[in-house]
MDAnalysis code that builds the backbone (N, CA, C; Angstrom):
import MDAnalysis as mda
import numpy as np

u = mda.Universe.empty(231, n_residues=77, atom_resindex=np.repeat(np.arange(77), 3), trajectory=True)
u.add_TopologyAttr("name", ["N", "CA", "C"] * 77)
u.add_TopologyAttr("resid", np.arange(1, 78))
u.add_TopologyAttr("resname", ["UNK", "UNK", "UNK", "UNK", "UNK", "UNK", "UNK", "UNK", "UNK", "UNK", "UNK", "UNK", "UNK", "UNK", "UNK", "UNK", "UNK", "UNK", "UNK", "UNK", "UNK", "UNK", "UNK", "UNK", "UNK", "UNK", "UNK", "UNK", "UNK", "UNK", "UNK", "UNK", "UNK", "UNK", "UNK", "UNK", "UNK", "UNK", "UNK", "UNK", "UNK", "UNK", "UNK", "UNK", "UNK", "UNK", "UNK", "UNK", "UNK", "UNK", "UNK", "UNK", "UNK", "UNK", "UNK", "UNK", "UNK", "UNK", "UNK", "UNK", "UNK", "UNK", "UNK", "UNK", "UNK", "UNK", "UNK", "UNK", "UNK", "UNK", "UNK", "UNK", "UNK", "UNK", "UNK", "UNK", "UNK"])
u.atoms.positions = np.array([
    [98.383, 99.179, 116.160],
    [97.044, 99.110, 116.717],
    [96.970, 97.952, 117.713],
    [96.222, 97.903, 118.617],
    [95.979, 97.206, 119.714],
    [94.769, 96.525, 119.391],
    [95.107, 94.850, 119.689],
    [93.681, 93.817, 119.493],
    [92.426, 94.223, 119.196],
    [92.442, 95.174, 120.835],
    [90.862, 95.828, 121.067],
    [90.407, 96.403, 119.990],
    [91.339, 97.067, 119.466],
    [90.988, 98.684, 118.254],
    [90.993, 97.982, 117.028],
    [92.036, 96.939, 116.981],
    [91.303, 96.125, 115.354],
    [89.884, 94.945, 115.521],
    [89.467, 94.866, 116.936],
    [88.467, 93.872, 117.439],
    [87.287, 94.556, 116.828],
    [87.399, 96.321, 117.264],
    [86.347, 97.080, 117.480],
    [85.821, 97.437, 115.535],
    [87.416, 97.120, 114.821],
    [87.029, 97.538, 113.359],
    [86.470, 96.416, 112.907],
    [86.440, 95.337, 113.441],
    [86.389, 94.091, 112.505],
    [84.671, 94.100, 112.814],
    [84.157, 94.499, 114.073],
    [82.721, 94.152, 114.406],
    [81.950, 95.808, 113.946],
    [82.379, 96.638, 113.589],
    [82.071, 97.663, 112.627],
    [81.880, 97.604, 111.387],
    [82.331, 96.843, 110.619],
    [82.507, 96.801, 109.692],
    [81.091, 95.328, 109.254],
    [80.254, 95.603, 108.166],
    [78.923, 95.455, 107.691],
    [79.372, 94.296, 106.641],
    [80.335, 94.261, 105.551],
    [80.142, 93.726, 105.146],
    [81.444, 92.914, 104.962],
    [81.288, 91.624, 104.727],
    [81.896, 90.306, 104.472],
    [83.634, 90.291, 103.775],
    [83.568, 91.679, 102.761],
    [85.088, 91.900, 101.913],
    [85.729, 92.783, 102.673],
    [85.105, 93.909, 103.747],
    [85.692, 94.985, 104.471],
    [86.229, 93.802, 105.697],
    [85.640, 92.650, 105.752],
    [86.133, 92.481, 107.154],
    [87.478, 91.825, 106.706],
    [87.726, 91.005, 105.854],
    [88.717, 90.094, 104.549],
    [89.836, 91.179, 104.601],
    [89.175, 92.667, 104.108],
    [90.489, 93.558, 104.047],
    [91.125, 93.591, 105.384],
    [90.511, 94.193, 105.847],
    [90.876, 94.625, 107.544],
    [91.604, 93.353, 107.800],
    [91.477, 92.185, 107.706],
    [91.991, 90.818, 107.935],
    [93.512, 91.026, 107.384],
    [93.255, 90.907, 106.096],
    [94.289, 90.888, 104.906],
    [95.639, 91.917, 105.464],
    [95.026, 93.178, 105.724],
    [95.932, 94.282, 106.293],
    [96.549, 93.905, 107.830],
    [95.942, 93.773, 108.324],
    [96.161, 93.952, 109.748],
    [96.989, 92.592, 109.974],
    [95.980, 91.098, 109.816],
    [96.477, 89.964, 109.664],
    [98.069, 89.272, 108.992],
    [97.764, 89.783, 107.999],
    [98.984, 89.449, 106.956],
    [100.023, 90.674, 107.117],
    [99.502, 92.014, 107.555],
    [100.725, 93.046, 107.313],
    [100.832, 93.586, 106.014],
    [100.093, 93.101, 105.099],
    [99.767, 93.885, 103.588],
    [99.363, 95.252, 103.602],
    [99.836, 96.301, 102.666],
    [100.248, 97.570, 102.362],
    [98.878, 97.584, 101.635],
    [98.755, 98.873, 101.613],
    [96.643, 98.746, 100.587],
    [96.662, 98.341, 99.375],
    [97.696, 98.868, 98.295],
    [97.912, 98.355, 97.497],
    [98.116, 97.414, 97.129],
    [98.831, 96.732, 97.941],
    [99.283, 94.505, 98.527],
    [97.659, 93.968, 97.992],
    [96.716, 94.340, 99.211],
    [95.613, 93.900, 99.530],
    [94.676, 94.391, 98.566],
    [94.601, 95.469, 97.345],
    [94.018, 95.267, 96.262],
    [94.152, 94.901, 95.262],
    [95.773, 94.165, 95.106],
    [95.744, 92.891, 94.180],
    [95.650, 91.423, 94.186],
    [95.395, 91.357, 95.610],
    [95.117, 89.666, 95.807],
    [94.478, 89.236, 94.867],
    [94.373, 88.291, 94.214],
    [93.989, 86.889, 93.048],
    [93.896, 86.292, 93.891],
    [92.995, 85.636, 93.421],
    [92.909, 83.642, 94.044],
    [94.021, 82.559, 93.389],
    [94.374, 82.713, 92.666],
    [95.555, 82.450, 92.030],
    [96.743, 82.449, 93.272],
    [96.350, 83.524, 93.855],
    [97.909, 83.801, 94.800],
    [97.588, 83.373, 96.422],
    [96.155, 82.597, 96.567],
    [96.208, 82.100, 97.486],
    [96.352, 80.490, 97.646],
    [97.090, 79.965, 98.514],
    [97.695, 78.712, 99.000],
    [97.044, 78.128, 100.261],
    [95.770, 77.737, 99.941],
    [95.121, 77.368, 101.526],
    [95.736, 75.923, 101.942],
    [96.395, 75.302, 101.079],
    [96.614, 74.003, 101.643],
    [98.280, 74.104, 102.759],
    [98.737, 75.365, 102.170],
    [99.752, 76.010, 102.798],
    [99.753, 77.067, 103.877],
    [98.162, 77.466, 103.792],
    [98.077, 78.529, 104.666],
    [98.795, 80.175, 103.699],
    [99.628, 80.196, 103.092],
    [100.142, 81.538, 102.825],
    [99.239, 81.726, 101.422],
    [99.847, 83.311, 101.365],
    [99.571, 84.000, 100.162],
    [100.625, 84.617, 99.593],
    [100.883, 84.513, 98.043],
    [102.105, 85.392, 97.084],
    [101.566, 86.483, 97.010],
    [102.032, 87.185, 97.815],
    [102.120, 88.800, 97.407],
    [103.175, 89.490, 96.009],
    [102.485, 89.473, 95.021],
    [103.358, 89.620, 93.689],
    [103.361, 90.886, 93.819],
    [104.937, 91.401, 93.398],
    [105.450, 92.961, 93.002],
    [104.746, 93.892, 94.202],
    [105.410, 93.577, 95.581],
    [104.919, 93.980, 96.585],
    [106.061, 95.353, 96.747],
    [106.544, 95.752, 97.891],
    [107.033, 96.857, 97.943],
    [108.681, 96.684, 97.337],
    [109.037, 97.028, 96.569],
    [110.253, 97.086, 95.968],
    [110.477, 96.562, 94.605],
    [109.386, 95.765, 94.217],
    [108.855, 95.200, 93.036],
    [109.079, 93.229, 93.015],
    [109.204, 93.394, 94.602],
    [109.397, 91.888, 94.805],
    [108.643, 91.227, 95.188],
    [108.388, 89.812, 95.020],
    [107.612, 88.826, 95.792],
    [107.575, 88.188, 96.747],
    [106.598, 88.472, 97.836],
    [106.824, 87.126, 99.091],
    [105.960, 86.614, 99.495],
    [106.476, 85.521, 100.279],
    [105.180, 85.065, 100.964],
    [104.849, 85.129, 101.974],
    [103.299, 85.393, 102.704],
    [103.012, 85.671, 103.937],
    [102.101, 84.841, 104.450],
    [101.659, 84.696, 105.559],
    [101.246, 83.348, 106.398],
    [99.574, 83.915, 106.415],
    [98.692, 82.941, 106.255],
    [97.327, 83.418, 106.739],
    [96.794, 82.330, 107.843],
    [95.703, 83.429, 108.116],
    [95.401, 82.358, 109.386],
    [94.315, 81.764, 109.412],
    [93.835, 80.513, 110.052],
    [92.533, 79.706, 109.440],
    [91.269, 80.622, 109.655],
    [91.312, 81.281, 110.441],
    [89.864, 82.427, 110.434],
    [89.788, 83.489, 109.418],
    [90.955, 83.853, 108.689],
    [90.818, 84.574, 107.409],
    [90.591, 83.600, 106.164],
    [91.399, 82.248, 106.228],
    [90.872, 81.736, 105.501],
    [89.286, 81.069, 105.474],
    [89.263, 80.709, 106.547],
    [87.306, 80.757, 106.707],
    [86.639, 81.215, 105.908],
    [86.936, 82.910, 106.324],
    [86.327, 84.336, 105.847],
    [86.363, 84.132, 104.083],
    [87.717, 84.021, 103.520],
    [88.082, 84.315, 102.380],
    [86.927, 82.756, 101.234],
    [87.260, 81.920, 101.907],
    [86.132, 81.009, 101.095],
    [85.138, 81.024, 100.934],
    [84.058, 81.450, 102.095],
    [83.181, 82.272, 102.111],
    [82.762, 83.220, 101.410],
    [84.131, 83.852, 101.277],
    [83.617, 85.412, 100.698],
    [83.260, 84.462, 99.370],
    [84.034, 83.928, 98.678],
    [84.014, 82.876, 97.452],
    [83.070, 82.272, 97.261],
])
């Protein structure tokens, strides 16, 4: 997807956790399933990343977030 076309979902989108997902997905590269097990537990704001536990293959990694999702995500909190 192109900036514009995730620009156009992010200002479509009404409420505060749809925009977090769309973030989460698009941002981070998380799979839907990735992005409906996030914990707060598995976020690292002083690091910027998040543990994606038992992600595709049944493994763990870590992925980078960015200070405007984290914004979003404390907020949402």
């Amino acid at each position: 997807m192109s900036k514009s076309e995730v620009w156009s979902m992010l200002q479509g989108a009404k409420l505060l956790k749809h925009k977090i997902l769309i973030g989460l997905l698009y941002g981070c590269g998380l799979r839907c399933m990735e992005a409906r097990s996030v914990r707060l537990q598995d976020l690292d704001f002083d690091r910027k990343q998040l543990k994606v536990v038992q992600g595709k293959g049944k493994k763990d990694r870590y992925v980078p977030l960015s200070v405007h999702l984290i914004r979003g995500v404390k907020k949402y909190i």
